[in-house]
Every structure is written in C-alpha cells, then in structure tokens.
ChimeraX commands (.cxc) that place a marker at each C-alpha (Angstrom):
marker #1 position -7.79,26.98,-4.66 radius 0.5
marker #1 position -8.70,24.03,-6.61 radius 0.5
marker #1 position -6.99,20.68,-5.97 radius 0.5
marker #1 position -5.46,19.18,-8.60 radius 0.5
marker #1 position -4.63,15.48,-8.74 radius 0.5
marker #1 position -7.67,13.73,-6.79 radius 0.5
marker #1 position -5.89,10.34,-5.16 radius 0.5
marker #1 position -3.74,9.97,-7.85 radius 0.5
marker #1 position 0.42,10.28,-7.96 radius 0.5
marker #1 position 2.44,12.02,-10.48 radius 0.5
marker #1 position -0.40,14.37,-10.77 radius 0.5
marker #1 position 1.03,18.00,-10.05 radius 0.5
marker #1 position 3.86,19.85,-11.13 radius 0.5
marker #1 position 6.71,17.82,-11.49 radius 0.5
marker #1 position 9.42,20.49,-10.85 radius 0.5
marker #1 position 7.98,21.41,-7.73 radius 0.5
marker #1 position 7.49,17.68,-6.13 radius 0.5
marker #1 position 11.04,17.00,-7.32 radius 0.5
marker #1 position 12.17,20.22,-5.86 radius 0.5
marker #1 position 10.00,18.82,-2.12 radius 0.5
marker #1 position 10.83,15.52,-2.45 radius 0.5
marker #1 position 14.89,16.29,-2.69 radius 0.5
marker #1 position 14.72,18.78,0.02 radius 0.5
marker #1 position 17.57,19.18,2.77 radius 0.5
marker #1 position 17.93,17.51,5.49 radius 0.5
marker #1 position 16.45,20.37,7.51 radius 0.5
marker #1 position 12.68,20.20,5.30 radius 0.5
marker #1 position 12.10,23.63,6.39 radius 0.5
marker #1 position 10.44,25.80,3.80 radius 0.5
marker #1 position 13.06,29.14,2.50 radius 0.5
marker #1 position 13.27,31.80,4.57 radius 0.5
marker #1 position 11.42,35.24,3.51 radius 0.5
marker #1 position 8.30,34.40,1.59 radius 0.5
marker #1 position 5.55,35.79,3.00 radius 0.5
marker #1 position 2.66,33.96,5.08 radius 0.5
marker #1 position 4.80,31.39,6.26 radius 0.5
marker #1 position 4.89,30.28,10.13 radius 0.5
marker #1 position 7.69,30.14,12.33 radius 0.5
marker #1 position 8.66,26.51,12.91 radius 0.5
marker #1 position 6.14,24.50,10.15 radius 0.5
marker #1 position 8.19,22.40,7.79 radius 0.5
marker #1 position 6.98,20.42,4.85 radius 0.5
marker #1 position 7.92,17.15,7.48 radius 0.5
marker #1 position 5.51,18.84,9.44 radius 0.5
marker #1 position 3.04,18.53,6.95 radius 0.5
marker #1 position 3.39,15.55,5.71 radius 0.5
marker #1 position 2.69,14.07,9.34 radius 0.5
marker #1 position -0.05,15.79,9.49 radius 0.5
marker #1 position -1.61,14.81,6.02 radius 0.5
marker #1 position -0.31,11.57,7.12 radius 0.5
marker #1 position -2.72,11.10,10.19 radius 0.5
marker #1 position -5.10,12.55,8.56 radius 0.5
marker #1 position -5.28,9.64,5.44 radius 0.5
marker #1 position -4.72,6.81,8.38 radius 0.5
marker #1 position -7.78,7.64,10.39 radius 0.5
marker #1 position -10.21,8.51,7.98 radius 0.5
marker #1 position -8.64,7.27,4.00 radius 0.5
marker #1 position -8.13,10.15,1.01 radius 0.5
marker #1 position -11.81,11.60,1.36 radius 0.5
marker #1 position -10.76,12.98,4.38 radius 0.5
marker #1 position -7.46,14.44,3.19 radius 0.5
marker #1 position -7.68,18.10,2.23 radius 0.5
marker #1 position -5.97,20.86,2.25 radius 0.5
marker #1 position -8.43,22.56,4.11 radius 0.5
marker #1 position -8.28,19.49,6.75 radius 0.5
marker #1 position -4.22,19.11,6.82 radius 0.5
marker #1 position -4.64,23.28,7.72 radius 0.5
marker #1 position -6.71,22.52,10.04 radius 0.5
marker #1 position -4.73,19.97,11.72 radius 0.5
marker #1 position -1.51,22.21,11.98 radius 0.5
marker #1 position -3.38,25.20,13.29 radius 0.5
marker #1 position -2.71,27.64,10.20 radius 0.5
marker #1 position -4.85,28.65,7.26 radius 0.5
marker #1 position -4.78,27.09,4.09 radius 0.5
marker #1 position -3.08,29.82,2.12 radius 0.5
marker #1 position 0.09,29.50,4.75 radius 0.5
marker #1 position -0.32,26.03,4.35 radius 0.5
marker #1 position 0.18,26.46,0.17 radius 0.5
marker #1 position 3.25,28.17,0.54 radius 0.5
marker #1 position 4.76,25.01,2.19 radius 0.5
marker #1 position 3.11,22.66,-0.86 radius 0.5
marker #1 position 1.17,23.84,-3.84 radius 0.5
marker #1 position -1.43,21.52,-3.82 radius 0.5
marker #1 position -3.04,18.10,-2.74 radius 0.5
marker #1 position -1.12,16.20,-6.13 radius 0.5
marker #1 position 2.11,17.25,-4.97 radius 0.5
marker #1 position 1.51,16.46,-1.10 radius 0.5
marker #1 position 0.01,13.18,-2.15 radius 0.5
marker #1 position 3.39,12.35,-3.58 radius 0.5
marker #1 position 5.61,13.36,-0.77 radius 0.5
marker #1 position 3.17,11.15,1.98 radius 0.5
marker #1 position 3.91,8.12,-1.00 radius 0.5
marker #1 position 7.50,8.97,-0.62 radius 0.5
marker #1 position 7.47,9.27,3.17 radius 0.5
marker #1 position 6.18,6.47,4.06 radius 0.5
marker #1 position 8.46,4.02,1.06 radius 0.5
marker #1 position 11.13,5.84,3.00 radius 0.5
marker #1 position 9.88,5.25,6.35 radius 0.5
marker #1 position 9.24,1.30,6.13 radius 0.5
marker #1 position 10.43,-2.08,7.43 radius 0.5
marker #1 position 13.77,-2.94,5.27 radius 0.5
marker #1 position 15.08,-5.94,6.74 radius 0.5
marker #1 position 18.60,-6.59,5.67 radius 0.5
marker #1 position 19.61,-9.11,3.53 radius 0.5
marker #1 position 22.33,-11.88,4.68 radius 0.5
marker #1 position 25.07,-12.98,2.55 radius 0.5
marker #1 position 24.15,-16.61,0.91 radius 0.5
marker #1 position 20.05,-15.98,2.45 radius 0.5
marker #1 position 18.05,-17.79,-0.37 radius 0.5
marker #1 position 16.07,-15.71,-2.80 radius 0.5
marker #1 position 12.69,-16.71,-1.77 radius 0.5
marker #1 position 13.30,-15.99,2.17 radius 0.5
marker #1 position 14.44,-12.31,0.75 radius 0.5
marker #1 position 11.44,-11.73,-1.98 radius 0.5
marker #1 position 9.48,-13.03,1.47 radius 0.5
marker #1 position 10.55,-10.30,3.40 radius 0.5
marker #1 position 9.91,-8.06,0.96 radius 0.5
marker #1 position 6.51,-9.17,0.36 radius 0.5
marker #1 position 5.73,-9.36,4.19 radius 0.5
marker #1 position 7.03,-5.71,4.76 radius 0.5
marker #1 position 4.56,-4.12,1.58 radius 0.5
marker #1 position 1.60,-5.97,3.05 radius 0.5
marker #1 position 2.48,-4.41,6.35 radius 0.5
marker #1 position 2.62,-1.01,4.82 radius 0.5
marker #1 position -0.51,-1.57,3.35 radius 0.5
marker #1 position -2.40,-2.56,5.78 radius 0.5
marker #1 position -0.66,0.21,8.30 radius 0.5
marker #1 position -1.39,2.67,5.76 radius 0.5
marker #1 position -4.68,1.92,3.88 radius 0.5
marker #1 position -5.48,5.04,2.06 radius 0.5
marker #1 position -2.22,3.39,-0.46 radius 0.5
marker #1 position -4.65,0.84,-1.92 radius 0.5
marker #1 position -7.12,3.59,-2.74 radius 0.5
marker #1 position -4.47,5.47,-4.77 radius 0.5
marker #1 position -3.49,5.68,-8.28 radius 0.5
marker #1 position 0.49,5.32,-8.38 radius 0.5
marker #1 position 1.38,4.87,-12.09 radius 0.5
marker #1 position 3.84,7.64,-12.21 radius 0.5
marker #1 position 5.65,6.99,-8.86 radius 0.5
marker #1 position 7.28,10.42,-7.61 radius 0.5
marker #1 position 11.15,9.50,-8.06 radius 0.5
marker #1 position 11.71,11.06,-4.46 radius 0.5
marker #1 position 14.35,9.60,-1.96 radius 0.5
marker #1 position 11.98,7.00,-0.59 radius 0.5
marker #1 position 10.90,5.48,-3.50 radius 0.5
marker #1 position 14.20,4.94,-5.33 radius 0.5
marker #1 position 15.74,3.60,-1.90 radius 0.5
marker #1 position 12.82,0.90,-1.80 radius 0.5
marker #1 position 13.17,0.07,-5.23 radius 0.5
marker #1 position 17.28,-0.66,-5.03 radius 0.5
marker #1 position 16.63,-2.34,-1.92 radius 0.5
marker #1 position 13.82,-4.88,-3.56 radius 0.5
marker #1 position 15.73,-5.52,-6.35 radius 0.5
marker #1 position 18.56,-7.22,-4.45 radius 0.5
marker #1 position 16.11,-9.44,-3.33 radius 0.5
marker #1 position 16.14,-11.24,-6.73 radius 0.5
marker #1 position 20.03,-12.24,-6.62 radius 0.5
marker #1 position 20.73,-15.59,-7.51 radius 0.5
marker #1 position 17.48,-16.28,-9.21 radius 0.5
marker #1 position 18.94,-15.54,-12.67 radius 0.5
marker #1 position 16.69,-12.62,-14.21 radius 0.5
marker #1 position 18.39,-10.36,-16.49 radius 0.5
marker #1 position 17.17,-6.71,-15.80 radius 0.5
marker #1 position 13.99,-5.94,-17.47 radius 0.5
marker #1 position 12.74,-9.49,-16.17 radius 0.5
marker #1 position 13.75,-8.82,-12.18 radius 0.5
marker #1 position 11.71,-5.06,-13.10 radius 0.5
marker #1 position 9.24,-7.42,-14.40 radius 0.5
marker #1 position 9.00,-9.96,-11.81 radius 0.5
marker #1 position 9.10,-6.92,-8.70 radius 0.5
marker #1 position 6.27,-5.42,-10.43 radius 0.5
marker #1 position 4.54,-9.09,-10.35 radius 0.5
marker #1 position 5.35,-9.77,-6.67 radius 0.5
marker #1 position 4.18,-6.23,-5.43 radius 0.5
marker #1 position 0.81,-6.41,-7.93 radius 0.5
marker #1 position -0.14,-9.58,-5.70 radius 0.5
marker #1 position 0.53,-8.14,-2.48 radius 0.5
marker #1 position -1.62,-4.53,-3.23 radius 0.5
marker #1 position -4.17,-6.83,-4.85 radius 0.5
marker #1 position -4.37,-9.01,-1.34 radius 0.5
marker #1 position -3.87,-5.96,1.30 radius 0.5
marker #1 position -7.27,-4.49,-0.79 radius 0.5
marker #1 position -9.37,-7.61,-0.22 radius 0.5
marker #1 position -7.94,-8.08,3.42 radius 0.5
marker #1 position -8.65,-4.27,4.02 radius 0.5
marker #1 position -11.56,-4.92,2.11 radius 0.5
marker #1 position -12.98,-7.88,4.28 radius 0.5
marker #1 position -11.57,-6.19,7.61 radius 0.5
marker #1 position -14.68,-3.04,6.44 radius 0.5
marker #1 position -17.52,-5.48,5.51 radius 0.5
marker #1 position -16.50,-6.99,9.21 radius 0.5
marker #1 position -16.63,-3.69,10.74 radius 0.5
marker #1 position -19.89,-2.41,8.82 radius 0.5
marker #1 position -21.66,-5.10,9.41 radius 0.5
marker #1 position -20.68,-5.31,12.97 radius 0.5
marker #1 position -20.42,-9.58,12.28 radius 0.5
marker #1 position -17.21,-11.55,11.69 radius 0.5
marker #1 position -17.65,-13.93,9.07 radius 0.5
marker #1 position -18.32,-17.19,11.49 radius 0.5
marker #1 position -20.87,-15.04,12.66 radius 0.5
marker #1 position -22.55,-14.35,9.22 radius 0.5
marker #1 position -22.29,-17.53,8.33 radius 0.5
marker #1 position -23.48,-18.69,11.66 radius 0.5
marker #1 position -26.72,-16.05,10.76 radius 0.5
marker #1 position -27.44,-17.22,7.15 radius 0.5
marker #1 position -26.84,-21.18,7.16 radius 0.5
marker #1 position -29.93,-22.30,7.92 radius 0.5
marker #1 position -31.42,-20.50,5.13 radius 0.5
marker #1 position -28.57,-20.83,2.33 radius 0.5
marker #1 position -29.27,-25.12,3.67 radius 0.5
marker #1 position -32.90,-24.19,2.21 radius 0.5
marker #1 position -32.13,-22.44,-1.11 radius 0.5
marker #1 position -28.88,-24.09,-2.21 radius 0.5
marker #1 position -29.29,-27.57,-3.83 radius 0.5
marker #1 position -26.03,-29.87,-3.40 radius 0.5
marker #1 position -27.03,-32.35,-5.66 radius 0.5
marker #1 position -26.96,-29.29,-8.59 radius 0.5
marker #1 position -23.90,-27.89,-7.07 radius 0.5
marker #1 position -21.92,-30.85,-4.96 radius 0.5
marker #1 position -18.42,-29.30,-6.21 radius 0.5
marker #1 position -19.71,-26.12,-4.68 radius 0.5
marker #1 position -20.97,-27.27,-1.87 radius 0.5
marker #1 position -18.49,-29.92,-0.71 radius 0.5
marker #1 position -15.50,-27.72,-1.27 radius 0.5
marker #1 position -17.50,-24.86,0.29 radius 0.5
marker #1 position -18.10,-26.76,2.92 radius 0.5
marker #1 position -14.19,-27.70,3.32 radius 0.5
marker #1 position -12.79,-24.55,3.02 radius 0.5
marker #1 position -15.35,-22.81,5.78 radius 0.5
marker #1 position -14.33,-25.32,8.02 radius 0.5
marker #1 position -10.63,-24.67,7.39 radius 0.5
marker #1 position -11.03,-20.81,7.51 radius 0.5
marker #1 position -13.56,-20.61,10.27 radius 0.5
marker #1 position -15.93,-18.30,8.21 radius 0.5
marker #1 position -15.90,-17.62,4.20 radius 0.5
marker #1 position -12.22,-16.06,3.99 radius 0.5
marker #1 position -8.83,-16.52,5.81 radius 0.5
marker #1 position -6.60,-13.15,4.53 radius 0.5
marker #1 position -3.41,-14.87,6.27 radius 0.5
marker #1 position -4.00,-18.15,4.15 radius 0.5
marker #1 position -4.86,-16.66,0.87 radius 0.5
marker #1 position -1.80,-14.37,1.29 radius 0.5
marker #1 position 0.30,-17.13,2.12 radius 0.5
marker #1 position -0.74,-19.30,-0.48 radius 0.5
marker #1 position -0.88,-17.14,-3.06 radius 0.5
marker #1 position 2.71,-15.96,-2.57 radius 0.5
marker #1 position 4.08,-19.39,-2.72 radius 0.5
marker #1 position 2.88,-19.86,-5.89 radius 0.5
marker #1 position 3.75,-16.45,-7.26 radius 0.5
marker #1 position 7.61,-17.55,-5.83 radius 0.5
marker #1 position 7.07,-20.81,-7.50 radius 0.5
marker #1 position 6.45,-19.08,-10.53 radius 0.5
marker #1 position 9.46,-16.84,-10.37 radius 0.5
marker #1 position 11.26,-19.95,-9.67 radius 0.5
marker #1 position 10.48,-21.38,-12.75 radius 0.5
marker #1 position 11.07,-18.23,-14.78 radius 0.5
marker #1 position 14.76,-18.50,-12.93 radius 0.5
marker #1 position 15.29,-21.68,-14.32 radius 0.5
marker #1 position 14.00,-21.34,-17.30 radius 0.5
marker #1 position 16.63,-18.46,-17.97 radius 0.5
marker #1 position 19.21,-20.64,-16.89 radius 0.5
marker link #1:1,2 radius 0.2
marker link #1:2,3 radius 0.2
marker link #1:3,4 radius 0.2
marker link #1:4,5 radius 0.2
marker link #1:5,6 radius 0.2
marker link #1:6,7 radius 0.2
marker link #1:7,8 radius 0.2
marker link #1:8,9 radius 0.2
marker link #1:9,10 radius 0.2
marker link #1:10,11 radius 0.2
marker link #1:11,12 radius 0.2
marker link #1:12,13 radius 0.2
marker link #1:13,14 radius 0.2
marker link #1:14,15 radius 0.2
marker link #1:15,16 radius 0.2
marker link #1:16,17 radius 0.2
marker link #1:17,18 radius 0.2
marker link #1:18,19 radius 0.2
marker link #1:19,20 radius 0.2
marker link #1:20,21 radius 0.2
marker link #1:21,22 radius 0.2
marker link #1:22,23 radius 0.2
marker link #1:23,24 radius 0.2
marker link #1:24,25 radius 0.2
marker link #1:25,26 radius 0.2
marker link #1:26,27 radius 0.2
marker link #1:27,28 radius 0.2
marker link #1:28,29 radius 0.2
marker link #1:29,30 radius 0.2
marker link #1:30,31 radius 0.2
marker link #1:31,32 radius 0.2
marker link #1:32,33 radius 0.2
marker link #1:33,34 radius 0.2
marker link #1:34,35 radius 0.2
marker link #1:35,36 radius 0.2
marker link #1:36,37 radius 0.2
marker link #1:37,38 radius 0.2
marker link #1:38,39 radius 0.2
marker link #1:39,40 radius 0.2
marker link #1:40,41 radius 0.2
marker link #1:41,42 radius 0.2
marker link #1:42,43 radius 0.2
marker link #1:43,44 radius 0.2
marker link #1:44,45 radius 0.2
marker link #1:45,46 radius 0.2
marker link #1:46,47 radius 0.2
marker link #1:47,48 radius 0.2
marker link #1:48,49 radius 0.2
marker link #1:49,50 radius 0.2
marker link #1:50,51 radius 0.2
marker link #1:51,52 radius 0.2
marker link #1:52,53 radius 0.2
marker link #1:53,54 radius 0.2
marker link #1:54,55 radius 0.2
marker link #1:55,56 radius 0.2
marker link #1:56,57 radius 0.2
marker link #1:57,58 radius 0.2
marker link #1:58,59 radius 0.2
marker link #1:59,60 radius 0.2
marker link #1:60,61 radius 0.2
marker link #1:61,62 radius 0.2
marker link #1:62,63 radius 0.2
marker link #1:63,64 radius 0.2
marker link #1:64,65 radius 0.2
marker link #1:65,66 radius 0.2
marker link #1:66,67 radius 0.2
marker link #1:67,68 radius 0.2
marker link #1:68,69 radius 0.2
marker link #1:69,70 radius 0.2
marker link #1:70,71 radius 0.2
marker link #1:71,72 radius 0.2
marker link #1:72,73 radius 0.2
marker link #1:73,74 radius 0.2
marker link #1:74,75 radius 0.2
marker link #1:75,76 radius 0.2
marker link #1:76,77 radius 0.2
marker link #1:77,78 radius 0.2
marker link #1:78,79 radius 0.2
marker link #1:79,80 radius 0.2
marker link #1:80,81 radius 0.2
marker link #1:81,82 radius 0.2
marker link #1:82,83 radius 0.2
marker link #1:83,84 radius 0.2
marker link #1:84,85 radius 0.2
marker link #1:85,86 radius 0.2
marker link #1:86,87 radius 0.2
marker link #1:87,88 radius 0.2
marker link #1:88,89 radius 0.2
marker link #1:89,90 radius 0.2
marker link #1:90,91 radius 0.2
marker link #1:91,92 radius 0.2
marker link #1:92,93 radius 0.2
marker link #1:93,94 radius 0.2
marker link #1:94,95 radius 0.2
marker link #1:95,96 radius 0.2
marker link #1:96,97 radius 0.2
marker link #1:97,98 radius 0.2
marker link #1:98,99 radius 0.2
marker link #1:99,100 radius 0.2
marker link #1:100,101 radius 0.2
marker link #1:101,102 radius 0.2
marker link #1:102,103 radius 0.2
marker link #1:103,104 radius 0.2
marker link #1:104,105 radius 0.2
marker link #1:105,106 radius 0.2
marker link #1:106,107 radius 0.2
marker link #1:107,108 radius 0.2
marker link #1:108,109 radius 0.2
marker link #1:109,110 radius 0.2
marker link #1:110,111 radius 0.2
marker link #1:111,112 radius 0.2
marker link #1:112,113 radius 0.2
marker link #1:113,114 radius 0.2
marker link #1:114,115 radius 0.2
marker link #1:115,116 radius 0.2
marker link #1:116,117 radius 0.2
marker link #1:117,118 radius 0.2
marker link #1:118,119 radius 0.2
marker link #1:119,120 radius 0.2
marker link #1:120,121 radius 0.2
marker link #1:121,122 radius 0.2
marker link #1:122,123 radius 0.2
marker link #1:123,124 radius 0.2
marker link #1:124,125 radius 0.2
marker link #1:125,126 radius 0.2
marker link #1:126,127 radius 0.2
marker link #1:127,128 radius 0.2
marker link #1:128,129 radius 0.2
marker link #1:129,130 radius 0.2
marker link #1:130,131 radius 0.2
marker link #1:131,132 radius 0.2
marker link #1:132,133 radius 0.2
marker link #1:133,134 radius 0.2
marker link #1:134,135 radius 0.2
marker link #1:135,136 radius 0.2
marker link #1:136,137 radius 0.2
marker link #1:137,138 radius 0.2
marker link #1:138,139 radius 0.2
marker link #1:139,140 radius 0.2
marker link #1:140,141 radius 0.2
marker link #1:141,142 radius 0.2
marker link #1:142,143 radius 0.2
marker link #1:143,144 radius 0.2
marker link #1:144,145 radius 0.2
marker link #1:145,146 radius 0.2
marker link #1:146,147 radius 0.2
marker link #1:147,148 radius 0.2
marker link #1:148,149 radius 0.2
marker link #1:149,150 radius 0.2
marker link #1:150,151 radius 0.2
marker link #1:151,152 radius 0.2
marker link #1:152,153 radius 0.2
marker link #1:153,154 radius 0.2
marker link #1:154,155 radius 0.2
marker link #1:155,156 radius 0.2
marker link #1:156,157 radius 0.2
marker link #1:157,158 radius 0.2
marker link #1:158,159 radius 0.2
marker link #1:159,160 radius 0.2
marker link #1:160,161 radius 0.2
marker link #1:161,162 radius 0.2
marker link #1:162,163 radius 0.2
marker link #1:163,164 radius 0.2
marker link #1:164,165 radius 0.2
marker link #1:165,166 radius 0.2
marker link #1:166,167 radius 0.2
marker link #1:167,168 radius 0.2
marker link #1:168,169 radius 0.2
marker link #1:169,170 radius 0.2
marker link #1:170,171 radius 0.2
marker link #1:171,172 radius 0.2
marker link #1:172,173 radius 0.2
marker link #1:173,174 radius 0.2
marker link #1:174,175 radius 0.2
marker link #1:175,176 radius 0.2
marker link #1:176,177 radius 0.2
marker link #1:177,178 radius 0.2
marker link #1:178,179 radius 0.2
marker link #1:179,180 radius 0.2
marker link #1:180,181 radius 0.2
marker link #1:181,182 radius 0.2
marker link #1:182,183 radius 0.2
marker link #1:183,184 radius 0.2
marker link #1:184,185 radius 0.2
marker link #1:185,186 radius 0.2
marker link #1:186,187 radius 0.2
marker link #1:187,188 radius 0.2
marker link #1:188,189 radius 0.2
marker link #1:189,190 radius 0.2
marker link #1:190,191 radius 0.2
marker link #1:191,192 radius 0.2
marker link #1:192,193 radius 0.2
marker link #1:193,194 radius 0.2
marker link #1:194,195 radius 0.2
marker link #1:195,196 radius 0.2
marker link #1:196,197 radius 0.2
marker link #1:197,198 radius 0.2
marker link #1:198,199 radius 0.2
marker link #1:199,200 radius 0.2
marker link #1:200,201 radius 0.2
marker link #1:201,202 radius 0.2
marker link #1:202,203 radius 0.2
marker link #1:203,204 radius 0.2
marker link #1:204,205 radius 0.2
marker link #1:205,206 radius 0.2
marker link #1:206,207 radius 0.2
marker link #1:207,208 radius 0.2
marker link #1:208,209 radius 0.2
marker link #1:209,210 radius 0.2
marker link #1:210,211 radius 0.2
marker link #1:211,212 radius 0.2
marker link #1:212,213 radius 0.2
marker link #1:213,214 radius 0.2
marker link #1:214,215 radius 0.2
marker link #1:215,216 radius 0.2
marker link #1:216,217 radius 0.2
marker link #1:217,218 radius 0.2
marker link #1:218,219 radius 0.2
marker link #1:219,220 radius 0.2
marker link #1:220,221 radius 0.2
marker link #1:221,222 radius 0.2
marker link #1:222,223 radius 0.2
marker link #1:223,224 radius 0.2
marker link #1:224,225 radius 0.2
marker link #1:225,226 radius 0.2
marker link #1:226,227 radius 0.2
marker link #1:227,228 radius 0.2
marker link #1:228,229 radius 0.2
marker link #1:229,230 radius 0.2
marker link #1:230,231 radius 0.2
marker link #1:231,232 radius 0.2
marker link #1:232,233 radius 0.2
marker link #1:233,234 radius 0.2
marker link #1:234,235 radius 0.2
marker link #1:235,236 radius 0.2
marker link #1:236,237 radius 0.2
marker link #1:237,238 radius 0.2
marker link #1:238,239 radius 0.2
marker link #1:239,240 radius 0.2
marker link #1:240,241 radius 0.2
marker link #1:241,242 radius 0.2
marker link #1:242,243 radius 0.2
marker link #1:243,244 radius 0.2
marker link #1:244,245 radius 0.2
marker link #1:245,246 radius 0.2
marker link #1:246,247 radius 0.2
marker link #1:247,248 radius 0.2
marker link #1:248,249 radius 0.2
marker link #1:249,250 radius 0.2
marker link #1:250,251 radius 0.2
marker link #1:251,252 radius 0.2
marker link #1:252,253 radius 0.2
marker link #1:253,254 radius 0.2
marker link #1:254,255 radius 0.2
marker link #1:255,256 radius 0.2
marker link #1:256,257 radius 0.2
marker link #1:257,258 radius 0.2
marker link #1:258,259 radius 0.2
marker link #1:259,260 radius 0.2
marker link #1:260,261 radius 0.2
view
C-alpha cells in the first residue's frame, strides 16, 4: 500500500482519524474483522510509531517499520490504522495529550503562565524532534489537541485580548518556540555530525578566520562577534536566545494588552 500524507497532518481521511482519535477509553480495535491480533490496540501502535520517530525522525517511520516493531505484518497492522497520514495524526495528538500542563494559580501573572506554557512546548520539542520536521497546518481536532489548546488559552487571562487576538497571540508565542526548538535541535546535529562543540570549532578555525577577516572593514562585526562568543562560550547559546527572545515576544504581547485597554 502506498502511504499517503508524507510528514504532513491533516493529510488522510478525516472520518477515519476522527473516528481513532475519539476512540474509547479501551483503544482496542472492534472485535471480528479479520487479520487482527489478539491484544494490539491502536495505543499500542502509536507507542510504537512513537519510538520509532524519537530514535531515528519521520524517515524512519513506516508502516513497514511500526509492523516491524510490534511483531505483525503490515496488512494486520492496516486494519488497526489505514495509513501513515492518519497515524501521523494520532502520535500529534498523543503526545499534545501526553505533555507537561502545569496548573495555573489563581491571581499567577500572565507572563509567569504564557512562561510555562512556552517552557513546556520547547520541552516537547526537543523530547520529541521529529514535531519540527512536520507539517501541522490542519491540526487533527483529537482529544489532545483541543485539551492543549483550552489549557493555553487561559494562560492569556488578564492581559486584555479579545478572542481572535489571544488565537492570534498563542499562534505568535508557539511560532517562536517551534522556530527556536528547530535551530537548538538544529545546532545540537551540526554538534553531533561534526563530532566538535562550538568552543571547539571555534577553538579549530580562529587562527585562520584572524587571517582572512579584516576588523578595520568589519569592526561592528568583529567587536560584537567577539562579545557575544565570549558570552556564549562558542557561536550560539540555545538557552539565551530562547530566553531572550521570549521576553521580548511577552513584551510585545504586553504592549498589545495595553494597547487594547
């Protein structure tokens, strides 16, 4: 069988991943349809597609592979899920459903909350980094996605937003956070490839970019260059870019807050 939907969401047949995601509580397939095995569930298979993403990213998810995995063939294995677009959407929903929700505290400011918030989706992403690699335009509506997004809009009560802006502003906050977990993940790879941390490359190279780069064409460059390799130990700090960046995207929100006022 072909596989539709190639690390993309809301590509298969939306019945059908409604019909998975809202499954009962029990997530074992009907009774009576032929090639099924004894004990598999679609939880069972979601796990496994699961592990499989983790270690090795989306190339190595497969139907064939998830089969594999669980010890059956792949036609059993299609009459749990139809395909790799619908099981794509059920992992998305698993693990929305599955992460860090701190709770909020009566009178907790807004920005400590939209913090949390933030810090948990970096966590995901970074636990999970096959998520960066996949299109989600249409999320699947499933249990674990609209229980994230109810929970991450109360985190922008007080600030002021009228409905379509806190959608708005959500949208904003996660955007940043997806866009950082990529370059960290990204970074983390180069580090690993390369088998250098980024002292270490810099340690390797300096002598020769001191040769080739001229700091009385470039002084901004090369004093603020300078400054920030210091600071960072090496050419990027992922803690300090995510840290900065998000007090500026909460400044921003702050101002939109007021602004509204």
């Amino acid at each position: 069988m072909a596989e539709k939907g190639k690390n993309s969401s809301g590509a298969g047949d939306p019945a059908r991943t409604l019909e998975l995601l809202w499954r009962d509580g029990s997530a074992a397939a009907p009774a009576g349809r032929r090639g099924r095995r004894p004990g598999l569930t679609v939880d069972a298979v979601v796990d496994a597609a699961l592990a499989l993403a983790d270690d090795g990213g989306l190339d190595a998810l497969t139907m064939r592979a998830v089969a594999q995995h669980l010890g059956v063939t792949p036609m059993t294995l299609y009459t749990y899920v139809p395909g790799k677009a619908e099981l794509l959407d059920l992992m998305v929903d698993a693990v929305f459903l599955r992460m860090d929700r701190p709770p909020f505290h009566p009178g907790e400011p807004w920005r400590a909350r939209l913090t949390a918030v933030a810090d948990a989706n970096r966590a995901l992403h970074l636990r999970h980094p096959w998520l960066v690699e996949l299109r989600i335009v249409r999320a699947p509506l499933g249990p674990g996605v609209m229980t994230k997004y109810e929970y991450e809009l109360g985190a922008f009560e007080g600030l002021g937003l009228d409905d379509v802006s806190r959608d708005s502003a959500l949208t904003y906050v996660l955007g940043f956070v997806q866009s950082g977990a990529r370059a960290e993940l990204d970074a983390r790879a180069v580090a690993r490839e390369s088998a250098m941390s980024d002292g270490e490359w810099w340690d390797a190279h300096e002598p020769l970019l001191a040769r080739v780069l001229d700091e009385t064409r470039f002084p901004l460059a090369a004093r603020v260059g300078e400054a920030a390799a210091v600071a960072y130990g090496g050419l990027y700090d992922a803690e300090h870019a995510y840290r900065f960046g998000l007090e500026r995207v909460l400044d921003g929100l702050a101002a939109l807050g007021e602004r509204g006022r």
